[in-house]
C-alpha positions as CSV (number, residue, x, y, z in Angstrom):
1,X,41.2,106.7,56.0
2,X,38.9,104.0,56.5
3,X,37.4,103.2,52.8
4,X,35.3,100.3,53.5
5,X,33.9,102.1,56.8
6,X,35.0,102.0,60.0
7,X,32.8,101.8,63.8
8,X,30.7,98.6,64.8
9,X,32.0,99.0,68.5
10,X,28.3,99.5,69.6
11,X,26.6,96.5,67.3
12,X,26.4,95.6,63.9
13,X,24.0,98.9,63.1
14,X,27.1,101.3,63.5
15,X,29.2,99.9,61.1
16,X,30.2,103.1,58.8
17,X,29.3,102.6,55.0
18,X,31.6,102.7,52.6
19,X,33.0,106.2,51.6
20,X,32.2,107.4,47.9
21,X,34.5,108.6,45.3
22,X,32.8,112.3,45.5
23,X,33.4,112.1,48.9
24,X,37.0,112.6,48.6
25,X,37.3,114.7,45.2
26,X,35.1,117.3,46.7
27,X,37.3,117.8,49.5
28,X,40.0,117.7,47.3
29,X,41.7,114.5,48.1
30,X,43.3,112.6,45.2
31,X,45.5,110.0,46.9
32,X,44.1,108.3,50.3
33,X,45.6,105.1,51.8
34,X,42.6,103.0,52.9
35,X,42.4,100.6,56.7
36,X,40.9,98.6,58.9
37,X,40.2,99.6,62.5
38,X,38.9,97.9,65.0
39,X,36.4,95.5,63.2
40,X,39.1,93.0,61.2
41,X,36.5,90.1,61.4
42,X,33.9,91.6,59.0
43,X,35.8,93.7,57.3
44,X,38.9,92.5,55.5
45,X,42.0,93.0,53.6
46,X,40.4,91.8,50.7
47,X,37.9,94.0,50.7
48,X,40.1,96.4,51.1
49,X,42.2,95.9,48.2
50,X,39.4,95.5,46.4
51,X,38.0,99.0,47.1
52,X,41.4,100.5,46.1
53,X,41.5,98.6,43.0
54,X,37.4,100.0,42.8
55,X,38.3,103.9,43.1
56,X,41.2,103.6,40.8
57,X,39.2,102.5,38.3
58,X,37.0,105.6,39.0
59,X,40.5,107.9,38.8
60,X,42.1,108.6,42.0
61,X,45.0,107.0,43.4
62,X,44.4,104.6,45.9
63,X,46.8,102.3,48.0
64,X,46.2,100.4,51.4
65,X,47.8,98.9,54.6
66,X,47.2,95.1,55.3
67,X,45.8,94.0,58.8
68,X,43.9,96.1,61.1
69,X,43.8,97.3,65.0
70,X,45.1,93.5,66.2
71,X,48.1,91.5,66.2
72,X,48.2,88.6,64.7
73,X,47.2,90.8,61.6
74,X,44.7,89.2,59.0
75,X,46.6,88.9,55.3
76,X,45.9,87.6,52.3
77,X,49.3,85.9,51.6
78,X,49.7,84.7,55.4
79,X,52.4,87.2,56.2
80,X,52.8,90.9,56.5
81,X,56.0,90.5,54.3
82,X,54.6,88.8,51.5
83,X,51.3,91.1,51.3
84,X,53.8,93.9,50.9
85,X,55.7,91.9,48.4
86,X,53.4,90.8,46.5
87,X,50.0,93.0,46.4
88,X,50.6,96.1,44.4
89,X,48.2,98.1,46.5
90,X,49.7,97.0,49.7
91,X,52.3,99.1,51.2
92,X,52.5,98.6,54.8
93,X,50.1,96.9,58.0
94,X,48.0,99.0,59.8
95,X,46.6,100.2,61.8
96,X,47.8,98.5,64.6
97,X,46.5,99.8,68.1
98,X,48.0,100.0,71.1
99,X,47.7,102.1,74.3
100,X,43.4,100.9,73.7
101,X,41.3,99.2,75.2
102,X,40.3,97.6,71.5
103,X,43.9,96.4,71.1
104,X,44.7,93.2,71.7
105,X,47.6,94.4,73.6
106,X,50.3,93.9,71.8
107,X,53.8,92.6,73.5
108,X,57.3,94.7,73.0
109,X,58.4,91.3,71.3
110,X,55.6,91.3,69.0
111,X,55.2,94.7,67.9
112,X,59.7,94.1,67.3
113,X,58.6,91.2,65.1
114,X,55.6,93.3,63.3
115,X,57.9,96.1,62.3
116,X,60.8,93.6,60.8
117,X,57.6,92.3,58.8
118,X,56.7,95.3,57.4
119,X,60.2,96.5,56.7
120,X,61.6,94.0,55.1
121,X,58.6,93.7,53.0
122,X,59.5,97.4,52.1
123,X,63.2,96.4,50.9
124,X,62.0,93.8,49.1
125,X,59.0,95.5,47.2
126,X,60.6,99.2,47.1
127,X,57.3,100.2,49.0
128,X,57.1,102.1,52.4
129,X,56.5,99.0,54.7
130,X,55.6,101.0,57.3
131,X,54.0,100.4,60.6
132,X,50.9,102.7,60.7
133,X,49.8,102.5,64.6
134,X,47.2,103.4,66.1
135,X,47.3,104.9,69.9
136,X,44.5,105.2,71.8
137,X,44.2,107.2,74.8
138,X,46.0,104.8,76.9
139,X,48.7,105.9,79.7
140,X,51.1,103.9,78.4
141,X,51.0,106.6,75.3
142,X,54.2,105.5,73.3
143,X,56.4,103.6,75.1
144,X,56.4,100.7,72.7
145,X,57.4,102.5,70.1
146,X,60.2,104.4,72.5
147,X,61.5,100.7,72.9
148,X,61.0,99.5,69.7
149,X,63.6,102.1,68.5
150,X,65.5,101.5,71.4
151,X,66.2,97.7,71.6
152,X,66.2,97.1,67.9
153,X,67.9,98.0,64.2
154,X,64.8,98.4,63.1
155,X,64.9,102.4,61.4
156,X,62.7,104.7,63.4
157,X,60.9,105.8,60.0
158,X,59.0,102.5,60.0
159,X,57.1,103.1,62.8
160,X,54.3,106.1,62.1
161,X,51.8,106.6,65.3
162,X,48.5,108.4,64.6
163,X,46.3,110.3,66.4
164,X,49.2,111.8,68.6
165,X,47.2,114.5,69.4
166,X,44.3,113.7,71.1
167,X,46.2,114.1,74.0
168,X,48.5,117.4,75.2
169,X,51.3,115.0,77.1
170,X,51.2,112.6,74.0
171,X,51.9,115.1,71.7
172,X,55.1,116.0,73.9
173,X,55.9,112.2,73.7
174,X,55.3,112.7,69.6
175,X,57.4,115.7,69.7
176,X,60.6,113.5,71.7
177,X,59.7,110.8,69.0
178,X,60.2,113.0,66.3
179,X,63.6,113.5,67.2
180,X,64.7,110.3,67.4
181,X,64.0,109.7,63.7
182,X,59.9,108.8,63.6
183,X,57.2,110.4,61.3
184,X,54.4,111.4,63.9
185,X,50.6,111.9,62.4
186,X,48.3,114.5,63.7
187,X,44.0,113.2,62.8
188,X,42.0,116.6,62.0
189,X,39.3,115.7,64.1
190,X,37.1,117.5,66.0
191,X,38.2,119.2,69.6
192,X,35.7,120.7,71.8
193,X,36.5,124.0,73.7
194,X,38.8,123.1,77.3
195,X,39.5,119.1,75.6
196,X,43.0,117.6,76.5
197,X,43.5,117.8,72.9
198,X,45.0,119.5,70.4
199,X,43.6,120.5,66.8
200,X,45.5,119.5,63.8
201,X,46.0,123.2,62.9
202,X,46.9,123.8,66.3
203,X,49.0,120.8,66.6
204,X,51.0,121.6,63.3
205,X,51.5,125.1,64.0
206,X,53.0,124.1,67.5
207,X,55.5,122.1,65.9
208,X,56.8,124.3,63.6
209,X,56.9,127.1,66.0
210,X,59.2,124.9,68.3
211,X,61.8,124.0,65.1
212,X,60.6,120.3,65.3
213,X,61.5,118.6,61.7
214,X,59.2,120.5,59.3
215,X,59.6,116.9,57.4
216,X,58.1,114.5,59.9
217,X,54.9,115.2,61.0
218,X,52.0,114.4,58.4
219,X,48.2,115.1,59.0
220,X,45.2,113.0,57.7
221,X,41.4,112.9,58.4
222,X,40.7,108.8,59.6
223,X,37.7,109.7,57.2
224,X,35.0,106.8,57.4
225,X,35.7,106.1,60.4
226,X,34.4,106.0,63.9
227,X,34.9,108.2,66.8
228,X,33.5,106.7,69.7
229,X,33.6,108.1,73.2
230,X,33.4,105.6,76.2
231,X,32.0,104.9,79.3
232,X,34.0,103.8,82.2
233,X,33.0,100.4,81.5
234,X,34.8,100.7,78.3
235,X,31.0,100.8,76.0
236,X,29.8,103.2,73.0
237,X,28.5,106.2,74.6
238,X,28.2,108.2,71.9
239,X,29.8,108.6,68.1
240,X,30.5,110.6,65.2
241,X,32.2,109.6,61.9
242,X,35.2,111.3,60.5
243,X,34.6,113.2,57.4
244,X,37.4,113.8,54.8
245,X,36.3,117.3,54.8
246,X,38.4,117.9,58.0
247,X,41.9,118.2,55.8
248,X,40.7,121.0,53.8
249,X,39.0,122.7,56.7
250,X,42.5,122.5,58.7
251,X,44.3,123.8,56.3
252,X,42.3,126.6,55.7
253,X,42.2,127.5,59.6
254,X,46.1,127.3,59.1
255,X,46.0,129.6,55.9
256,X,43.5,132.1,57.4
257,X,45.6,131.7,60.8
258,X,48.3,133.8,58.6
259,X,50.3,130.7,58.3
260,X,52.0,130.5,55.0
261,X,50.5,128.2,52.8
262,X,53.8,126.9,51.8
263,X,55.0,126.1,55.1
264,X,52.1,123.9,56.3
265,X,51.5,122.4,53.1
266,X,54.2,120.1,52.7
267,X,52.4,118.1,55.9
268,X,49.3,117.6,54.1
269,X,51.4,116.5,50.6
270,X,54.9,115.5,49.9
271,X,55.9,114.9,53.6
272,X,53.4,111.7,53.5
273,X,54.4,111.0,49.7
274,X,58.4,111.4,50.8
275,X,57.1,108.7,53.9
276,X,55.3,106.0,52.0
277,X,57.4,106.3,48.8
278,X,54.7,107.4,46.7
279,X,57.6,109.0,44.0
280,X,54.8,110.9,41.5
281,X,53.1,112.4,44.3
282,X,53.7,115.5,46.8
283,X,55.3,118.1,44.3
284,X,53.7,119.4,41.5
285,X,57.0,118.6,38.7
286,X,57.3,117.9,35.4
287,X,56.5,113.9,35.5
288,X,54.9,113.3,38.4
289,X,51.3,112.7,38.7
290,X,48.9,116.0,37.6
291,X,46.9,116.1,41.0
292,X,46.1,119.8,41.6
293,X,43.7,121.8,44.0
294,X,42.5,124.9,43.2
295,X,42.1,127.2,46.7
296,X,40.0,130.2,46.5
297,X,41.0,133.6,48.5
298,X,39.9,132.2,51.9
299,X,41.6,128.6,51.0
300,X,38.4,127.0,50.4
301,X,38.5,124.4,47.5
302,X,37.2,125.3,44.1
303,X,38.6,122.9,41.5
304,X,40.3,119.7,41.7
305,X,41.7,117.5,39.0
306,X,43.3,113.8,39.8
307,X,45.5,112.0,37.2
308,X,45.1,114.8,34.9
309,X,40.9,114.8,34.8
310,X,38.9,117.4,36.3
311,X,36.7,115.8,39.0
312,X,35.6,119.2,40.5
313,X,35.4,122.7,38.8
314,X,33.8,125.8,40.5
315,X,32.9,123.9,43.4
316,X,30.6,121.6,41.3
317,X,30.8,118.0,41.1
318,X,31.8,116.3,37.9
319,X,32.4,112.8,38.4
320,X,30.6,110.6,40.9
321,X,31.5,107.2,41.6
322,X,29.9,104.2,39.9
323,X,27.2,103.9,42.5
324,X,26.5,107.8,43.3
C-alpha cells in the first residue's frame, strides 16, 4: 500500500496524504508493505523508510520496497541489491510498471537486470527480493514477465504482478503465469456493474474453483493510493483513492459468499508472509508474532491486536497514531 500517499498525476493538489496508523488497525491490518507509484520525484525511498520505521514505533509491522513505478529505480544505497542488503526495512523494489502509459517502458533486458538485482539482494540479506510490478492496462498485459521466466535463471517467484485483475484476459494471462511458478496479486478495488474487471472476491474464488495453486495468488488493497481513470489523451479524468478497508470488505463478501473462511484466508495472510519471507507472520503458532483479528458473525471486524497490544476492541479505536 502506498504509506506516504500515492496520485499527483493531475497536479500537485492530488497528491494522497499520508495514511494514519488507525487507518490500518481499524480495518484490521497489522503488517502492510509500504511504495511508491508513479510520483518517485517527490516522494522517496527515504521517506518511505522513514514512515515504516514511524508506524513501527506506533506497533505494527511495517516493511517496504525500494524504487517506484520507473526504471532506473531511485535508492538510497545506489543499487537495488545493496538497499535490500543493507536497509532492514527494505525487502524488494517496487512497484515497477509496465504495460502503462506512466511507465517508463521498461526493456526485456532491463526488467532481466532488475530482477537479478532484487534477487540476489534476497540471497544475500535472507529477505524476499522480489520484484513487485505493477501492470497497467496495457495490451502488452504480461509478456515481460512471460519472457523474463523464459530467457532467464532467474526463479519465477521473484517476479509478483499486481493488479492482474483489472482486466478478464489478464487474469487468464495471471492464471498461465501461475503455473509456471509466479505469485500473482489480485487489488480489492472497486468494479462497477458490466467493467472488464474482476473483483478480488470474485477473482479469488475463480481461481480456486479452477484448482489453480491455492498458494500463489495473494490479495492486497493499494491503500493510499490513486485510482485514476483516463482520457484518450492519456490525462486525469477523474479519481478515487484506495482505502485499506477494501481487504476486510473482500473477505467478508467471500465469507458471506459461503466460501470457507479457511480456504480464502491463507491469500489474505500466510500466502503473502510464505512470499516475502516474513517467518513470524501468516499463522497464528506458538512463536510467531501475536497479530489476531477478531470477525463477528457476518465477518465484520471487531477486535484487533498487533504485536500482542490491543489496538481495536468492540469496534472502538484504542490507539491512534502520534498525529491522530
Amino acid at each position: 500500500m502506498h504509506l506516504t500517499g500515492g496520485g499527483g498525476e493531475a497536479g500537485a493538489h492530488t497528491r494522497v496524504p499520508p495514511v494514519p496508523a488507525s487507518r490500518l488497525t481499524s480495518h484490521g491490518l497489522t503488517s502492510v508493505v509500504g511504495l511508491l507509484g508513479t510520483d518517485d520525484v517527490t516522494r522517496s525511498t527515504a521517506e518511505l523508510v522513514a514512515t515504516v520505521y514511524g508506524l513501527r514505533n506506533e506497533g505494527l509491522s511495517a516493511w517496504c520496497w525500494t524504487g517506484g513505478y520507473h526504471i532506473p529505480p531511485v535508492t538510497l544505497t545506489g543499487t537495488v541489491r545493496g538497499d535490500i542488503a543493507l536497509v532492514d526495512p527494505i525487502i524488494g523494489v517496487g512497484e515497477v510498471a509496465i504495460s502503462d502509459h506512466r511507465s517508463s517502458q521498461p526493456t526485456l533486458e532491463e526488467l532481466q537486470r532488475l530482477a537479478a538485482e532484487a534477487h540476489v539482494g534476497g540471497l544475500m540479506s535472507g529477505k524476499a527480493g522480489v520484484v513487485h510490478l505493477h501492470v497497467g492496462a496495457g495490451a502488452r498485459g504480461l509478456e515481460l514477465v512471460r519472457r523474463v521466466i523464459a530467457e532467464t535463471e532467474i526463479p519465477p517467484r521473484v517476479l509478483h504482478p499486481t493488479h492482474v485483475n483489472r482486466r478478464r484476459a489478464l487474469f487468464d494471462e495471471a492464471c498461465d503465469l501461475a503455473r509456471l511458478g509466479c505469485t500473482v496479486d489480485v487489488t480489492a478495488f472497486p468494479v462497477a456493474e458490466g467493467e472488464d474487471a474482476w473483483p478480488a472476491a470474485e477473482a479469488l474464488a475463480r481461481w480456486l474453483e479452477a484448482g489453480l495453486p491455492a498458494d500463489r495468488i495473494t490479495v492486497s488493497s493499494d491503500a493510499g493510493g490513486c485510482l485514476p481513470s483516463f482520457d484518450p489523451d492519456g490525462r486525469v479524468a477523474s479519481f478515487e483513492v484506495g482505502s485499506a478497508g477494501e481487504l476486510a470488505r473482500t473477505l467478508q463478501a467471500l465469507v458471506c459468499a459461503g466460501q470457507p473462511l479457511e480456504r480464502v484466508l491463507p491469500a489474505f495472510t500466510s500466502n503473502p508472509a510464505a512470499l516475502l519471507r516474513l517467518a513470524r507472520k501468516g499463522r497464528i503458532e506458538t512463536g510467531n508474532d501475536a497479530d489476531l483479528v477478531v470477525l463477528g458473525p457476518g465477518g465484520e471486524i471487531t477486535d484487533v491486536m498487533a504485536l500482542g497490544a490491543w489496538h481495536v476492541r468492540d469496534g472502538a479505536v484504542l490507539r491512534k497514531g502520534t498525529f491522530e
